[in-house]
C-alpha positions, -999 to +999 in steps of 0.1 A: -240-278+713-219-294+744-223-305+778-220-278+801-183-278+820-177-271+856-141-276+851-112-262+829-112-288+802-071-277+785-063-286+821-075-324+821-050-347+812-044-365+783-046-401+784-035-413+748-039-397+713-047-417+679-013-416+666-018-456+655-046-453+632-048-437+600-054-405+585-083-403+557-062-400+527-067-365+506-091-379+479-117-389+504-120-358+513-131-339+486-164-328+478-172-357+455-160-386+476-175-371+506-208-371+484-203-408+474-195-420+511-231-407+526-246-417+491-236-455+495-220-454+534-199-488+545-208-506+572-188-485+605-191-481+642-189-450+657-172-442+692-189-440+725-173-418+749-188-414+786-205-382+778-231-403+756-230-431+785-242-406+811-267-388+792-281-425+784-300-424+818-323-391+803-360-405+795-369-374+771-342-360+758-348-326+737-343-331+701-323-307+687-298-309+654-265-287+643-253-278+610-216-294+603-203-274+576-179-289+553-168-256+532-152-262+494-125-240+494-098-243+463-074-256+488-090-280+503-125-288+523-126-269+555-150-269+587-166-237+599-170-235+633-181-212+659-166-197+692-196-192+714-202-159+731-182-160+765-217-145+787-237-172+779-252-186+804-246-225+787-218-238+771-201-199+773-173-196+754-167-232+739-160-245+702-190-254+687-210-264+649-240-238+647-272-257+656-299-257+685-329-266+695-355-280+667-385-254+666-422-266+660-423-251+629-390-275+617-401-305+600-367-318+600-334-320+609-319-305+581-343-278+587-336-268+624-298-270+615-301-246+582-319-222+602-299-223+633-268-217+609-289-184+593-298-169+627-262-176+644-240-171+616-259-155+583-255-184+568-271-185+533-293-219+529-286-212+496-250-218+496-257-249+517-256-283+500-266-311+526-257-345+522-261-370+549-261-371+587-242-389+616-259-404+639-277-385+667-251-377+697-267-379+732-255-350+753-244-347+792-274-323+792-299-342+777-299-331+741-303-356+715-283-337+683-285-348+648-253-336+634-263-327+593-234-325+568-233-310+543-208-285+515-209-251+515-202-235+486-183-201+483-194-174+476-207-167+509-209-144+537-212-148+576-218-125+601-216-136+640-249-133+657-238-107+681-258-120+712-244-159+709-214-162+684-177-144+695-160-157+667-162-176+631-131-198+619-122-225+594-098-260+602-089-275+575-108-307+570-074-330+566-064-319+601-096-331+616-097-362+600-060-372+613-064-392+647-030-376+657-045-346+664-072-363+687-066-365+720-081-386+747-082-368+782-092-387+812-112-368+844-116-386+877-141-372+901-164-380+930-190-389+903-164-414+885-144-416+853-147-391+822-130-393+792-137-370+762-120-360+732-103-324+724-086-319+688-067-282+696-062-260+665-034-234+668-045-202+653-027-194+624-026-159+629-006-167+662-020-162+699-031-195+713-051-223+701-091-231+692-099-257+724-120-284+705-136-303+727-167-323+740-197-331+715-180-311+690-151-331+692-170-363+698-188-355+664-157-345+646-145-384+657-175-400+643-170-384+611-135-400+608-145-431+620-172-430+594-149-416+561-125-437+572-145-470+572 
């Protein structure tokens, strides 16, 4: 879920990158540290960009919650993420968790995201393990997300929802949670200043790069600042 874009985001320059601070070091990030951290979390701040400044100003924002999968892989926790379908008519071809609106029939959170994650991916609640949550993430567009973590454990199977998902993938966790690869990119218009975050991922089978960016990205830099507490 992300702020809608009028411009080309890759094209926006970047103002600084987090090559001064820290990467979470390896054994934080597996599966049993990562349940430890949400069971007994430290005291942590996480960022404010401007996206969560300008939606600020919304009254009644919708609630709606995504699912940020953390999958246990025997090389190493990785994050599945989704390439949105490119004739949407919101967010249209952007990086994105799967997640959405919460339904009446959700009682929670963790509900909404599990079964966004089963209707745009095939995600098997089943294989889903949640374990904490960051805190809400105001959107440009008036969404108010709960971002749920939790492990996924393989075996599993997903299937892109053909009318919303283009494309499934997996970043290694460790790459995410290195502030080198988070950029800060800095957008002056008529309206003011924008900064937002973008963390690209080259494609390992060649041919460009994931564009990670916006709420997804601003989520991605909450969890570090929270493992890295």
């Amino acid at each position: 879920m992300l702020a809608g874009s009028p411009f080309d985001p890759e094209s926006v320059p970047v103002e600084s990158t987090g090559e001064g601070l820290p990467p979470v070091q390896p054994a934080a990030l597996r599966p049993a540290a990562l349940r430890q951290r949400f069971t007994a979390p430290p005291t942590w701040r996480p960022d404010i960009i401007a996206e969560d400044r300008m939606a600020g100003l919304a009254r009644d924002p919708r609630q709606a919650a995504v699912l940020v999968p953390l999958v246990d892989r025997p090389d190493g926790v990785t994050v599945l993420l989704t390439h949105r379908a490119a004739h949407l008519s919101k967010h249209a071809g952007q990086i994105s968790f799967p997640g959405g609106r919460r339904d009446p029939e959700d009682h929670d959170a963790v509900a909404t995201a599990l079964r966004e994650a089963l209707e745009e991916v095939a995600l098997d609640p089943a294989c889903v393990e949640p374990i904490g949550a960051l805190p809400d993430y105001l959107t440009g567009t008036g969404y108010l997300v709960r971002p749920v973590v939790a492990l996924v454990h393989p075996p599993f199977d997903v299937v892109a929802a053909d009318d919303e998902v283009a494309e499934i993938f997996e970043v290694p966790l460790s790459f995410l949670m290195d502030p080198r690869h988070h950029e800060v990119r800095w957008l002056e218009t008529a309206a003011g200043s924008r900064r937002f975050f973008s963390m690209p991922w080259p494609r390992p089978e060649g041919g460009g790069r994931h564009f990670i960016w916006g709420a997804t990205a601003g989520m991605l830099r909450n969890l570090y600042r929270f493992l890295s507490a």
